[in-house]
C-alpha positions in Angstrom: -175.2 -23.4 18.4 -176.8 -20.1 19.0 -176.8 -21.1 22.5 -173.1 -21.7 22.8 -172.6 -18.4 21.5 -172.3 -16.2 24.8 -170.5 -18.8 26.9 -167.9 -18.9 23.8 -167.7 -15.4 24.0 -167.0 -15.3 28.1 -164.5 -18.0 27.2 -162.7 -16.1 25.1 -163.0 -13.1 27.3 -162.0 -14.6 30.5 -159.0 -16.0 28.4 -157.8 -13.0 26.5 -158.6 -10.2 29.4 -160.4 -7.1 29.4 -158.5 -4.8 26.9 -157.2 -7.4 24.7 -161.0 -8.8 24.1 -162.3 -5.2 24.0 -159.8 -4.5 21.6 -160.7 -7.4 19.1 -164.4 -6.6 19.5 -163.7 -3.0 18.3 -161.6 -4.3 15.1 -164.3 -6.8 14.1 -167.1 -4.5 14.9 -165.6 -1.8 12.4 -164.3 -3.9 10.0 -167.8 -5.6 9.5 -169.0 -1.8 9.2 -166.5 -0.9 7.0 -167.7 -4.3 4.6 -171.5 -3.2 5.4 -170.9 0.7 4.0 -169.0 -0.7 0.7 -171.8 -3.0 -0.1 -174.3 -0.2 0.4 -172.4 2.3 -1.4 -172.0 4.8 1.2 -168.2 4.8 1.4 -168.6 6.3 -2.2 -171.5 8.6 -1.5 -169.0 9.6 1.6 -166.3 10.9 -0.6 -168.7 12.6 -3.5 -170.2 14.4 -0.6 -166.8 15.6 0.5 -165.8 16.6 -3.3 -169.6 18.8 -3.5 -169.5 20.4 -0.1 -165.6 20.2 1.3 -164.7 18.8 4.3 -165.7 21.1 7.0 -168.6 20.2 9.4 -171.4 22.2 8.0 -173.4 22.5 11.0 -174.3 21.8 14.5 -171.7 22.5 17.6 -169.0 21.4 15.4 -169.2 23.6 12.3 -166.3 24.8 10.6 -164.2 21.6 11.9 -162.2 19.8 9.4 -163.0 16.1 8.3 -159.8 14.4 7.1 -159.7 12.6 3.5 -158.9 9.0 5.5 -162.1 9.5 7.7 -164.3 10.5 4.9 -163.5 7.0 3.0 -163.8 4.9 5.8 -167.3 5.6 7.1 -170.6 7.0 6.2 -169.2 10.8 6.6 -172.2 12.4 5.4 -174.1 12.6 8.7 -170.9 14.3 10.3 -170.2 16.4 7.4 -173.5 17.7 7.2 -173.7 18.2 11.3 -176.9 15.8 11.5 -175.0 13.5 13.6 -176.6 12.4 17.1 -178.6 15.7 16.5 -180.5 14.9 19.5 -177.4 16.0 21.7 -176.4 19.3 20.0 -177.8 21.4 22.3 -176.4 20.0 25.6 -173.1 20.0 24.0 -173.4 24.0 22.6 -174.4 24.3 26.3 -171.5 23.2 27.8 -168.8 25.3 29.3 -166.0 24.0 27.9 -163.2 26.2 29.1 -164.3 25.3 32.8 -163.7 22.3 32.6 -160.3 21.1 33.9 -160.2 18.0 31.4 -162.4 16.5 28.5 -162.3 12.9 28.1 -163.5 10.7 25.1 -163.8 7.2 25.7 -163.9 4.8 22.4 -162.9 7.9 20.4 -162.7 6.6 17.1 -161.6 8.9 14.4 -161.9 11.9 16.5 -165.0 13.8 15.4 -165.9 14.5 19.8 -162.5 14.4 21.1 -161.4 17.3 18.6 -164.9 18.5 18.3 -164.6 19.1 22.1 -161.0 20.8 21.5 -162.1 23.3 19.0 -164.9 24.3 21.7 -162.5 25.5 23.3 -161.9 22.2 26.1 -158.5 23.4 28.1 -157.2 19.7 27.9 -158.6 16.8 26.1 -157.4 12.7 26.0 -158.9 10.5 23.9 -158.8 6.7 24.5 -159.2 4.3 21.6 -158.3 0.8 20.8 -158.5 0.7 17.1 -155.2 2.3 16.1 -156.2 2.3 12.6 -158.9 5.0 14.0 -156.0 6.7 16.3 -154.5 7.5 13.3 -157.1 9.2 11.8 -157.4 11.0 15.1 -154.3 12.5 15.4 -154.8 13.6 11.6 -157.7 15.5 12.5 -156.2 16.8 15.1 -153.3 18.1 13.8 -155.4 19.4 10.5 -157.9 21.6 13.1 -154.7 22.4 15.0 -155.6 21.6 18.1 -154.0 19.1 21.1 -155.6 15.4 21.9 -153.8 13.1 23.8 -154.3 9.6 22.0 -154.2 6.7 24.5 -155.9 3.0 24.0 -157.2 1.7 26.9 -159.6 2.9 29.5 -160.5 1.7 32.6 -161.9 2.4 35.8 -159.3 2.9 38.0 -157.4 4.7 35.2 -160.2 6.9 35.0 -160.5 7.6 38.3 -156.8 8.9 38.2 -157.5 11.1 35.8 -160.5 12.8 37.5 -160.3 12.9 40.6 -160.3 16.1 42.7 -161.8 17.8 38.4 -164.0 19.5 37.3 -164.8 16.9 33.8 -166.9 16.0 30.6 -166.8 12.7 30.5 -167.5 11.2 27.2 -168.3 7.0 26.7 -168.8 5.2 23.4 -167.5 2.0 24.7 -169.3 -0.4 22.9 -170.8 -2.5 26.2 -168.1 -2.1 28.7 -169.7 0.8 30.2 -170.9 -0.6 33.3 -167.5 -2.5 33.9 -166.0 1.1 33.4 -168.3 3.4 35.2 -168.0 1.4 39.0 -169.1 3.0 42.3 -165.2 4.1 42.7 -165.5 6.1 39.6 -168.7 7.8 39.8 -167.6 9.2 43.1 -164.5 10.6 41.7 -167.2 11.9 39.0 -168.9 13.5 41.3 -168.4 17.5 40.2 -168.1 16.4 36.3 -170.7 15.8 33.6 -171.0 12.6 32.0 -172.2 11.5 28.5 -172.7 8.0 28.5 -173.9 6.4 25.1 -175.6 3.0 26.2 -175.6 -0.2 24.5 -178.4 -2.6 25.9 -180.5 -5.7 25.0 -182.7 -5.0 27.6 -183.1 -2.6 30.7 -180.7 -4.2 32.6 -178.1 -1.6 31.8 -179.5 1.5 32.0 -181.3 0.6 35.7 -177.3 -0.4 36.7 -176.2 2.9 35.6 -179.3 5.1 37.1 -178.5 3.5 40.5 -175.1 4.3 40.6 -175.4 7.7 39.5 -178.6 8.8 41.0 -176.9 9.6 43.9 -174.6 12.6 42.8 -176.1 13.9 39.6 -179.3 14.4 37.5 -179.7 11.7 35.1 -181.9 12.7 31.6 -182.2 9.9 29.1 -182.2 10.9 25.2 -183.5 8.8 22.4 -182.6 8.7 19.0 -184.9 10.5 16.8 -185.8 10.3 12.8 -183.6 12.2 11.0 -185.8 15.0 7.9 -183.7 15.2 4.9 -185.8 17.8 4.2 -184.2 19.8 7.1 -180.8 19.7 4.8 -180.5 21.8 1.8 -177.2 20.3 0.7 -179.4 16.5 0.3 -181.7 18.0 -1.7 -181.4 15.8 -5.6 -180.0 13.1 -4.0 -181.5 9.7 -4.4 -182.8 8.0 -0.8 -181.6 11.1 0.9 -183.2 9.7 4.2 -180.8 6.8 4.1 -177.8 9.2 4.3 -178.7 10.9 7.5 -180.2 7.7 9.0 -177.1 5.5 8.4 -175.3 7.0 11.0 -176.2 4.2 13.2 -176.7 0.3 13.6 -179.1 0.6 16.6 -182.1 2.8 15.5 -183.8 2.8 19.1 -180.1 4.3 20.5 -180.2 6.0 24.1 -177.9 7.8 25.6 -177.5 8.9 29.5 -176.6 12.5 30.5 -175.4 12.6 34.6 -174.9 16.1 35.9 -173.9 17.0 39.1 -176.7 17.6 41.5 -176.5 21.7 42.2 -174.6 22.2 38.5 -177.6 21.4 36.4 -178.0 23.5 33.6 -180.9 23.0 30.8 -181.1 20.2 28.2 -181.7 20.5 24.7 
């Protein structure tokens, strides 16, 4: 059976298309996150956290932005409350100069916390793309309760993307849970070519990461950022709670994450 597993999956694929199957892989993905959080208890933790502390970001590039009730309960929120989320990128993203850019653009948004993040930073324009709509919703909430503008679409591809940035200056944000070297073809990294790219890469093996390299290589300065252990210790606010380690190092299924950061040859500006 195991062995059936991946041609089942390109059956069903090939059958349903890319945006419907990319849509039902998202929905199953978080709902078996959502059943994973309940069971551990986080989803409550979530919300007592949000009751001690409030539901601004504490720290990080995002401090000071609100967290909505709905996204609270329906994740482990602490991390992003607390500003310990994806730490390791915080100071490429405080680097960035947001107001230059002509568009930001978050790709597998979810419930918002880059694509308003980016807005309240002060990004000019900002379109989110996200196939969950249960997340969109929570999304626009955010928005709305940081008062800022995000234009909530659903599906991204290439040459949609392309559209959108060619002839810009961009940030170009991916979370797309494996589709990103369907999205990011030849066609679009040249329209890329003047914009930064924060690619969040989901990989069994090498394969993706050498795909991407090669195709970006070319144009901009590619740096590679691994996840790192999170020090409860670092956090005040954790300090009395049981496992406090566990809350900041939730925030992800894949403990060996990597992500890709592609900046345009002659626009490089330091890494953090």
């Amino acid at each position: 059976m195991p062995m059936l597993m991946p041609v089942l999956k390109h059956a069903v694929h090939t059958l349903l298309g890319d945006r419907n199957y990319t849509r039902l892989v998202s929905r199953r993905s978080r709902d078996y996150q959502l059943r994973l959080l309940r069971e551990q208890g986080l989803l409550e933790r979530s919300v007592e956290f949000s009751r001690t502390f409030g539901s601004r970001v504490l720290h990080g590039p995002f401090a000071g932005m609100r967290y909505p009730a709905a996204a609270v309960a329906s994740r482990n929120a602490i991390p992003k409350l607390l500003g310990a989320y994806e730490m390791e990128l915080h100071g490429w993203i405080s680097s960035r100069p947001w107001r230059s850019y002509d568009l930001a653009i978050d790709v597998g948004a979810a419930e918002g916390y880059y694509a308003v993040g980016m807005a309240t930073l002060g990004a000019k324009q900002v379109i989110s793309f996200e196939t969950d709509e249960r997340e969109t919703a929570v999304l626009r909430e955010m928005a709305r309760d940081n008062e800022v503008l995000v234009q909530c679409l659903t599906w991204a591809s290439s040459d949609i993307l392309v559209g959108l940035t060619e002839n810009k200056r961009c940030f170009v944000l991916s979370d797309c849970e494996g589709y990103e070297t369907q999205l990011f073809t030849p066609e679009l990294v040249a329209a890329l070519q003047v914009s930064d790219v924060l690619i969040e890469v989901h990989e069994r093996a090498q394969e993706v990461t050498d795909l991407l390299t090669e195709r970006f290589q070319r144009s901009h300065r590619l740096t590679c950022v691994r996840a790192q252990r999170r020090d409860p210790a670092d956090f005040e606010e954790l300090a009395g709670y049981p496992e406090p380690a566990k809350l900041v190092s939730e925030e992800r299924s894949n403990p060996l994450q990597t992500w890709m950061i592609a900046e345009p040859l002659g626009r490089v500006a330091k890494t953090s």
